[in-house]
C-alpha positions as CSV (number, residue, x, y, z in Angstrom):
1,X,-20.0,23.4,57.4
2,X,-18.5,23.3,54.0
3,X,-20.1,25.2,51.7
4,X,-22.9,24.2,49.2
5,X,-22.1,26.6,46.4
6,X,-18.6,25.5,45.6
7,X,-19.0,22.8,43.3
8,X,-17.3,21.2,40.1
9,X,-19.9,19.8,37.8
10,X,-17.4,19.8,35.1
11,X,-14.7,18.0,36.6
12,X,-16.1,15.5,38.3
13,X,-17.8,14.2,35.0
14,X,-14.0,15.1,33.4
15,X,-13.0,12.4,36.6
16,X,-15.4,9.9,35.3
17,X,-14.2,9.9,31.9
18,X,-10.6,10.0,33.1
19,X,-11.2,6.4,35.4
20,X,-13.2,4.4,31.9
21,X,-10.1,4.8,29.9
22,X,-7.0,5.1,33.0
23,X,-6.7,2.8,35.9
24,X,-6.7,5.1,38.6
25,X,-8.0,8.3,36.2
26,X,-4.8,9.7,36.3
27,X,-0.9,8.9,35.3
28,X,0.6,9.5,38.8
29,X,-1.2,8.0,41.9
30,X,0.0,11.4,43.7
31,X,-2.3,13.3,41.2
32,X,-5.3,10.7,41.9
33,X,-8.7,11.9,42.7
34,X,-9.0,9.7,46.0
35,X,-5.6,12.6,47.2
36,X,-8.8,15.3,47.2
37,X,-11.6,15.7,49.4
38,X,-14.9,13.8,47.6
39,X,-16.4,15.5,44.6
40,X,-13.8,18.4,44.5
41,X,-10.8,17.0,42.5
42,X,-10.2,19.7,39.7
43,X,-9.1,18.4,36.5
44,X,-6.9,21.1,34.7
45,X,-7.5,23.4,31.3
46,X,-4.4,25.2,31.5
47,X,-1.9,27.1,33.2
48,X,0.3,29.8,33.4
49,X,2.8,31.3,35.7
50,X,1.6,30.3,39.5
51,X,-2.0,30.0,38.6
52,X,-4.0,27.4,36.9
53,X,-7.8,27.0,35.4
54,X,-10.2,24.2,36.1
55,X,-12.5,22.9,33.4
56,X,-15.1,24.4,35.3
57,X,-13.7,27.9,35.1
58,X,-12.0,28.2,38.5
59,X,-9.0,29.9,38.9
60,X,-6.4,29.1,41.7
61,X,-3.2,29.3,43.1
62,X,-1.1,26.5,42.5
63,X,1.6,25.1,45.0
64,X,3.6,21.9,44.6
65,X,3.3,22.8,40.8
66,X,3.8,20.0,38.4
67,X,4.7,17.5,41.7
68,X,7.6,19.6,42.3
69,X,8.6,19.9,38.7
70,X,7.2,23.2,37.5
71,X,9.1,25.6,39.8
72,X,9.7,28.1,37.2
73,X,6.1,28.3,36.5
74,X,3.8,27.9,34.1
75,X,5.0,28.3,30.3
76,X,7.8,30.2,31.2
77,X,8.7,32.6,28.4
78,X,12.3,31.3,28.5
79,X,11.7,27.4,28.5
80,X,9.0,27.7,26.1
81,X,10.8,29.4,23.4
82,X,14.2,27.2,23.9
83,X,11.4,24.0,23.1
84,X,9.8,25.6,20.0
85,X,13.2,26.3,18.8
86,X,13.9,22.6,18.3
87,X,10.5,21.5,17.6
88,X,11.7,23.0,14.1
89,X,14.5,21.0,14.1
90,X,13.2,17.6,15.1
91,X,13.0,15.6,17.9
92,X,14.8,12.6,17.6
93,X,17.1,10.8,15.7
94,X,18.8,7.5,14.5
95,X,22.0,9.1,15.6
96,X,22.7,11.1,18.6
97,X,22.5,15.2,18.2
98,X,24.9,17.9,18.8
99,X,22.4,19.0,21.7
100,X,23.0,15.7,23.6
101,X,26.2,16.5,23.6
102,X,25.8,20.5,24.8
103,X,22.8,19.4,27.4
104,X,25.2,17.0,28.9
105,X,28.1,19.4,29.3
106,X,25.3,22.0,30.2
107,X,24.4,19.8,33.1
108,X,28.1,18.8,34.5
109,X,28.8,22.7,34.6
110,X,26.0,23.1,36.9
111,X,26.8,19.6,38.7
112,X,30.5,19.7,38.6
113,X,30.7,17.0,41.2
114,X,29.7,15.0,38.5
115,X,31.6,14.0,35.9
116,X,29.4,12.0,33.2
117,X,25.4,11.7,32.7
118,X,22.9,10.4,31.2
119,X,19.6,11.5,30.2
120,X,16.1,9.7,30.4
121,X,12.7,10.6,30.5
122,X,11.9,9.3,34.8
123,X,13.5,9.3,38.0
124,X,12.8,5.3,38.3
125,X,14.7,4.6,35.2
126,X,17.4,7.0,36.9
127,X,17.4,5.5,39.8
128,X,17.0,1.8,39.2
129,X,19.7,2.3,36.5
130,X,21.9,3.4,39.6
131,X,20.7,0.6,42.2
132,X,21.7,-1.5,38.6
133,X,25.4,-0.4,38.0
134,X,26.2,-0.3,41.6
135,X,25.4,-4.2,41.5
136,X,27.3,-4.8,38.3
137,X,30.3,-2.5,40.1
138,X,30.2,-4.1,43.2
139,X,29.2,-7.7,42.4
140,X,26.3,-7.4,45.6
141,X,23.1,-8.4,45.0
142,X,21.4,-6.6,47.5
143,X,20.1,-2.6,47.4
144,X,20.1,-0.7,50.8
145,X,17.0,2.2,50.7
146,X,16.2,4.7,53.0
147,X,13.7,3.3,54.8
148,X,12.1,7.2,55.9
149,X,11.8,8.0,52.4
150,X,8.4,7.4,50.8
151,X,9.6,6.6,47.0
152,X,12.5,5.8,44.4
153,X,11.1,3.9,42.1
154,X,8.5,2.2,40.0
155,X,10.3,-1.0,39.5
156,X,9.9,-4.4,41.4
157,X,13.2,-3.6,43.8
158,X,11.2,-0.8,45.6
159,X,7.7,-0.9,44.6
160,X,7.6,-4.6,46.1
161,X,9.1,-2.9,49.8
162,X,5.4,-1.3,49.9
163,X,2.2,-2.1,50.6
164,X,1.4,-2.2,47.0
165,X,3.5,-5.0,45.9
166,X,0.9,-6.9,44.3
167,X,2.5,-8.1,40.9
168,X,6.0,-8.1,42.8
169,X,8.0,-11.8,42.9
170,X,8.7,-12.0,46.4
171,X,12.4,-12.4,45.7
172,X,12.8,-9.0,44.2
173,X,12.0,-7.3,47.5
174,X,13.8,-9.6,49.6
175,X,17.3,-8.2,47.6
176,X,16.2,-5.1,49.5
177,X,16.8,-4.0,53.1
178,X,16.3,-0.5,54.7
179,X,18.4,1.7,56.8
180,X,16.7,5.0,58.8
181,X,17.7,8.4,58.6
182,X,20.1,10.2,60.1
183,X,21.3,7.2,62.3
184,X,24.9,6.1,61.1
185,X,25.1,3.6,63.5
186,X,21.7,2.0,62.2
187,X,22.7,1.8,59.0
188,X,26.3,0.3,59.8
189,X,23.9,-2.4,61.8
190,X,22.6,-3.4,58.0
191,X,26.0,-3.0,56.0
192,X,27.2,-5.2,59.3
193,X,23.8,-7.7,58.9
194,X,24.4,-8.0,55.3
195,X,28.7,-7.8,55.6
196,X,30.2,-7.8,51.5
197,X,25.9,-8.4,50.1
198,X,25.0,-4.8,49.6
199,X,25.7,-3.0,46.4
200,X,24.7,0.5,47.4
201,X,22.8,2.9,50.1
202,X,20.2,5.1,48.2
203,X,18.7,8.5,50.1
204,X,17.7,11.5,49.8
205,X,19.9,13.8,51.1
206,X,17.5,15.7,52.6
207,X,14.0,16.2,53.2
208,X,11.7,17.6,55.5
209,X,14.3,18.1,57.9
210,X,18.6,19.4,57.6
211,X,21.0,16.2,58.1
212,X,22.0,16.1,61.3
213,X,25.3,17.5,61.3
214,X,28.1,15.4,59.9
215,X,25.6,12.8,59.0
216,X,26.2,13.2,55.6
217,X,30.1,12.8,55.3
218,X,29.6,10.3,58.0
219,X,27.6,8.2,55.6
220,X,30.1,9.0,52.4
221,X,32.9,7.4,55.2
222,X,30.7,3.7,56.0
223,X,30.0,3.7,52.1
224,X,33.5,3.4,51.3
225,X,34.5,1.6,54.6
226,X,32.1,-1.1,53.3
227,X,33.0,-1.3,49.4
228,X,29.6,0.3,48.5
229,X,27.9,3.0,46.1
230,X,26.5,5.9,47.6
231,X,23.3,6.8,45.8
232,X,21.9,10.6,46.1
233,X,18.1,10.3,44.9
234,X,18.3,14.4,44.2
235,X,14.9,14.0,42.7
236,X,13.6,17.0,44.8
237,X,16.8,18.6,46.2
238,X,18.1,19.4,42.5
239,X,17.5,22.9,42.2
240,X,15.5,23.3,44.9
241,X,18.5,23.2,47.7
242,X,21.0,24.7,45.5
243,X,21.6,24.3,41.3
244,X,24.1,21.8,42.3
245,X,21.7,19.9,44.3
246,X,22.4,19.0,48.1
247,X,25.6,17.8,47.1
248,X,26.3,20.8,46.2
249,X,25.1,22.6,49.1
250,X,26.9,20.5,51.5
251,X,29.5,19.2,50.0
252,X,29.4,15.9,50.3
253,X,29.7,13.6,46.7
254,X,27.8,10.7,46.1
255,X,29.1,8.0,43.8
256,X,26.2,8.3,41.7
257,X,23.0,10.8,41.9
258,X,19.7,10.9,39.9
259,X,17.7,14.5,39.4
260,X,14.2,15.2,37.4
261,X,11.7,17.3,38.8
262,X,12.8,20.7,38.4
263,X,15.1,19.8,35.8
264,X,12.9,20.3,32.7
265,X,10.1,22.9,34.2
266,X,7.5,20.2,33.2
267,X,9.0,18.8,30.2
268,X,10.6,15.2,30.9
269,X,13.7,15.0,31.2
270,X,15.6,12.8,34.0
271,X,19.3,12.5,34.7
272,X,21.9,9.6,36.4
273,X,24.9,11.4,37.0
274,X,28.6,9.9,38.6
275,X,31.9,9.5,38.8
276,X,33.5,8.5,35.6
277,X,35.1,5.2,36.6
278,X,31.6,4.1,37.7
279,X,29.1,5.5,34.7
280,X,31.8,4.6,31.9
281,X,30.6,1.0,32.8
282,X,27.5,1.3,31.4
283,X,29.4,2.7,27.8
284,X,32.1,0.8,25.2
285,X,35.5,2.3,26.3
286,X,36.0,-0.1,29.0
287,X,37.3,-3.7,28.7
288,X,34.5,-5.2,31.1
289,X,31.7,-6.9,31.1
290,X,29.1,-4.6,29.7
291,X,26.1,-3.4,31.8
292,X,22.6,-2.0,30.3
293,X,22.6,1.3,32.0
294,X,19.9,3.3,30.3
295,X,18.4,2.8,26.7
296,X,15.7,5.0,26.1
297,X,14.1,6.0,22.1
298,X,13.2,9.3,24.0
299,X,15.8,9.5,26.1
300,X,17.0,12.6,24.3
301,X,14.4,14.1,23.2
302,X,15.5,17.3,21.8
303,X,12.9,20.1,22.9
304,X,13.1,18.5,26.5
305,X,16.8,18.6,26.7
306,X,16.6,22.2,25.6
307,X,14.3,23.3,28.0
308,X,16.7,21.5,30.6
309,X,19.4,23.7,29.3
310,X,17.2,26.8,29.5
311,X,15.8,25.8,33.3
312,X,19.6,25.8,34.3
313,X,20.3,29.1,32.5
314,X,17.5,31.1,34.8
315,X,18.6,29.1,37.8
316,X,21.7,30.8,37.1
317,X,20.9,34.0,35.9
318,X,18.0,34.8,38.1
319,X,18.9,33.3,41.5
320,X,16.0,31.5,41.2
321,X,16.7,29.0,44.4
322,X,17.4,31.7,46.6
323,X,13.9,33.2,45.0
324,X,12.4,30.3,46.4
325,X,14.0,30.2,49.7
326,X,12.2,33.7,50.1
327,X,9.1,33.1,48.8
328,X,8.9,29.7,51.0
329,X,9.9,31.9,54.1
330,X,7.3,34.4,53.5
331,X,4.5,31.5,53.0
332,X,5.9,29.3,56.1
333,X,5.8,32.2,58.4
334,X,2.5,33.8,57.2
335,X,1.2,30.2,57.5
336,X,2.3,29.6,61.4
337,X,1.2,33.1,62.3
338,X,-2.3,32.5,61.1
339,X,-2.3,28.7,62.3
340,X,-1.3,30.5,65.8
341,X,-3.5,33.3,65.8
342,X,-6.9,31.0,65.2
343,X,-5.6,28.5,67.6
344,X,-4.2,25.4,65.6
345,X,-0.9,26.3,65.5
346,X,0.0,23.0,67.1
347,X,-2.3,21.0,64.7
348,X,-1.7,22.6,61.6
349,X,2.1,22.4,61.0
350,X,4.1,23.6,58.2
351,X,7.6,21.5,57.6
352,X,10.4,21.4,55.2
353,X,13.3,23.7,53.7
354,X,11.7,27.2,52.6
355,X,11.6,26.1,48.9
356,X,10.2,22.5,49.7
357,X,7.0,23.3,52.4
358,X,4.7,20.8,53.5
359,X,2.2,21.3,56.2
360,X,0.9,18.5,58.5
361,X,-3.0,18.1,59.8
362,X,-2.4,17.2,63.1
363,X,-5.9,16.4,65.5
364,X,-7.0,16.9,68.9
365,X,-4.3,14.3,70.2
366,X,-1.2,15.6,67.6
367,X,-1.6,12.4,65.5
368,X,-1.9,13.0,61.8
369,X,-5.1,12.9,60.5
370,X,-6.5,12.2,57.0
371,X,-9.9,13.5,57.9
372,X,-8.4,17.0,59.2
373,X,-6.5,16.9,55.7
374,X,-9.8,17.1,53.8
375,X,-11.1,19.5,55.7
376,X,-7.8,22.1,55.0
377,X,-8.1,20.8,51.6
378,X,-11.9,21.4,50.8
379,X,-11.2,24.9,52.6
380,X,-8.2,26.0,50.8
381,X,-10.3,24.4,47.2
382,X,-12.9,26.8,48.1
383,X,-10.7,29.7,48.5
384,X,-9.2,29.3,45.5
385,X,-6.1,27.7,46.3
386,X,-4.9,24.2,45.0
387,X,-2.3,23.1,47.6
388,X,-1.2,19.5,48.2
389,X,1.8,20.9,49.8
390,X,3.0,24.0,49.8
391,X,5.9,24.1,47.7
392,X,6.5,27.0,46.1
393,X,7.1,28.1,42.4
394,X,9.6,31.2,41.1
395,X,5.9,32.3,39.3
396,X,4.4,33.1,42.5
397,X,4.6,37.2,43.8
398,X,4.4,38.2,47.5
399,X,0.7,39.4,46.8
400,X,0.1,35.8,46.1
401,X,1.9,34.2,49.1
402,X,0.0,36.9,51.3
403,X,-3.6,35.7,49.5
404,X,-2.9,32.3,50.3
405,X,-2.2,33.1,54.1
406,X,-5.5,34.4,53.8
407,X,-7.2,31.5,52.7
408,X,-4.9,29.5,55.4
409,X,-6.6,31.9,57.9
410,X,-9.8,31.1,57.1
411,X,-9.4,27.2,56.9
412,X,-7.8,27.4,60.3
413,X,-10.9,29.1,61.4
414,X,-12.8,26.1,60.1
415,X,-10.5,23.8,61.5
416,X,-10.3,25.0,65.2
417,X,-14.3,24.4,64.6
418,X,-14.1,20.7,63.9
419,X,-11.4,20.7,66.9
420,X,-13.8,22.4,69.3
421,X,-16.7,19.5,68.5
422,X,-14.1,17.1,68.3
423,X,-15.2,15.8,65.3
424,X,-14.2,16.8,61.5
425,X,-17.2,14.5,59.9
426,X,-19.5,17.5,59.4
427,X,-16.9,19.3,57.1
428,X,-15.4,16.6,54.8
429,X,-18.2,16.7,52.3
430,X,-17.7,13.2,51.8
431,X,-15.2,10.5,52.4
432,X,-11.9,11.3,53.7
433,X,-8.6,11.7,51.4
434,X,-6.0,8.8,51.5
435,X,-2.9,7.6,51.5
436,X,-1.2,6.4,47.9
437,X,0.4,3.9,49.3
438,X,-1.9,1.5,50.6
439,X,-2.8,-2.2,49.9
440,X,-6.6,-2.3,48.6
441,X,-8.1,0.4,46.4
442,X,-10.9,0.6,47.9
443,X,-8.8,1.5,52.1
444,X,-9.9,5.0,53.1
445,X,-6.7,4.9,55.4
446,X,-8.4,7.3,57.9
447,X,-6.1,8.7,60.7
């Protein structure tokens, strides 16, 4: 049974004040306190390195830092002295700076595939921007997504493809279709379907799993066959696969790409990136018809562009991708071999590249299961571990990734109880977690 000692008084009322002045008590729905088992949601103090303090006092490790973003850590020492500098200096302007003009050449050196950018503050500006100039480009009205992909965007294109499209004119989703992973013959179905009506395919270039082989370049080839933009959303692969991104890594260049996350170590800072002939579009040296690419006040935000610069500068200087390809290894395998030892290895399942883990509750019949989620969840809370995923950060040492396989061990223990009765109620402390994505608040999305 979960244990009775291992409560937080002080977050929960911390959750209560958060939901009377923020619909949903929190800024992203990912960070929500209906994503943690009932009653244990910690709201955070402060950080630093891989760990982070509750408001209750709790310490824990921290994976998935930052949703993705903080993978150098906590106030790194590098970062955080690059944004005081220009705090000094002033953040923004009536004119541009000389440091958009350095963070933007910063950024092709280190994405030389690309050959202009531009800065704003979110992926979804990014990547609507993209699905935007692709349509101006192209003259096609209609956006082709990845339908395996869980997100690209706040605005009305995507968000009205979900189940929360409340608030969405039907005729902005309608504009666009999807096309599955991996299957080139799928997708050239679609571009087929919709023949000279689509403006663009948008994907991640990789995910959980490695591109089949030649899927990639295969996709490059229909983009061009049809007279379409290819779209890398390198929201999470920038960095993370390589400093160049998955482009980089596999060699295969979009038309246009969008990368965040990682890019500013927790300071916000997004980037659209392309080919010259297509972002030039979006500026004044052309003879065109203009297109509203991105206009942003904070756009260029000095001390977030500089800790951009900095982030790229230890990627480069410290190998810090290859840092968390280790460190990821070292977690997944410690993770399987307890998972195996206890039992579950077939119910709780780690996935992903090394420096992008997730795991996967699994129940008795294989199927994914909310319920055994909160269950791992409360178990890893309780052992000091705050893991949504298990995506790893630069911060964290090998005596932390062994701690945590620990705490795995012991959850896994826990779990192969609730599999034995067949029945994980007795553990949840509560209702279970639940999906983001689903139509009515108040859906517990079980199963």
């Amino acid at each position: 049974m979960a244990t009775e000692e291992f409560r937080l008084p002080r977050s929960r009322v911390m959750n209560e004040r958060l939901h009377a002045v923020i619909p949903g008590g929190a800024h992203t729905y990912a960070k929500g306190d209906d994503q943690y088992p009932e009653g244990l949601a910690p709201v955070i103090s402060r950080g630093r390195g891989a760990h982070v303090w509750d408001v209750d006092g709790n310490r824990y490790l921290e994976y998935g830092s930052g949703l993705r973003s903080v993978s150098l850590g906590h106030v790194h020492p590098r970062v955080t002295e690059a944004v005081r500098r220009e705090l000094d200096r002033g953040a923004g302007f009536v004119r541009p700076s000389a440091l958009e003009a350095e963070a933007a050449e910063r950024f092709l050196e280190t994405v030389p595939t690309a050959e202009m950018v531009k800065f704003a503050k979110n992926g979804s500006d990014a990547t609507t921007a993209a699905v935007r100039l692709a349509r101006a480009v192209t003259g096609r009205p209609r956006a082709a997504v990845c339908g395996d992909h869980p997100f690209f965007s706040a605005d009305d294109w995507f968000i009205g493809t979900t189940p929360m499209d409340a608030g969405v004119p039907p005729t902005a989703a309608e504009l666009t279709v999807a096309f599955p992973y991996g299957d080139l013959a799928a997708t050239e179905e679609v571009l087929t379907r919709y023949a000279g009506e689509v403006a663009c395919l948008v994907l991640e270039p990789a995910t959980h799993t490695e591109p089949p082989p030649g899927y990639l370049r295969g996709l490059r080839e229909l983009a061009d066959r049809h007279g379409c933009v290819l779209v890398f959303d390198e929201m999470i692969t920038g960095f993370r696969w390589s400093e160049a991104g998955a482009q980089g890594l596999y060699g295969v260049v979009p038309d246009l790409s969008t990368f965040g996350k990682a890019l500013g170590n927790g300071f916000a800072v997004a980037a659209l990136a392309g080919r010259r002939e297509l972002m030039e579009r979006g500026g004044l040296r052309h003879s065109g018809d203009r297109v509203f690419l991105l206009s942003t006040t904070h756009g260029a935000e000095t001390h977030a562009l500089a800790a951009a610069m900095a982030v790229q500068a230890t990627y480069a200087e410290e190998g810090v991708t290859a840092r968390l390809h280790a460190l990821g290894e070292r977690l997944a395998a410690g993770v399987r071999d307890a998972a195996a030892a206890m039992g579950v290895g077939d119910h709780v399942v780690v996935r992903g590249r090394a420096s992008n883990l997730v795991f996967a509750t699994l129940d008795r019949d294989g199927q994914p299961s909310q319920e055994y989620r909160t269950l791992f969840l409360r178990q890893l809370l309780e052992g000091g571990v705050l893991a949504p995923s298990f995506v790893v950060s630069s911060a964290l040492t090998d005596a932390d990734v062994d701690r945590t396989v620990d705490v795995v061990a012991g959850a896994c223990a826990v779990y192969r109880k609730a599999l034995e009765a067949a029945d994980p109620t007795p553990w949840l402390g509560g209702r279970p977690v639940r999906p983001v994505f689903r139509r009515r608040a108040g859906d517990g999305g079980a199963g």
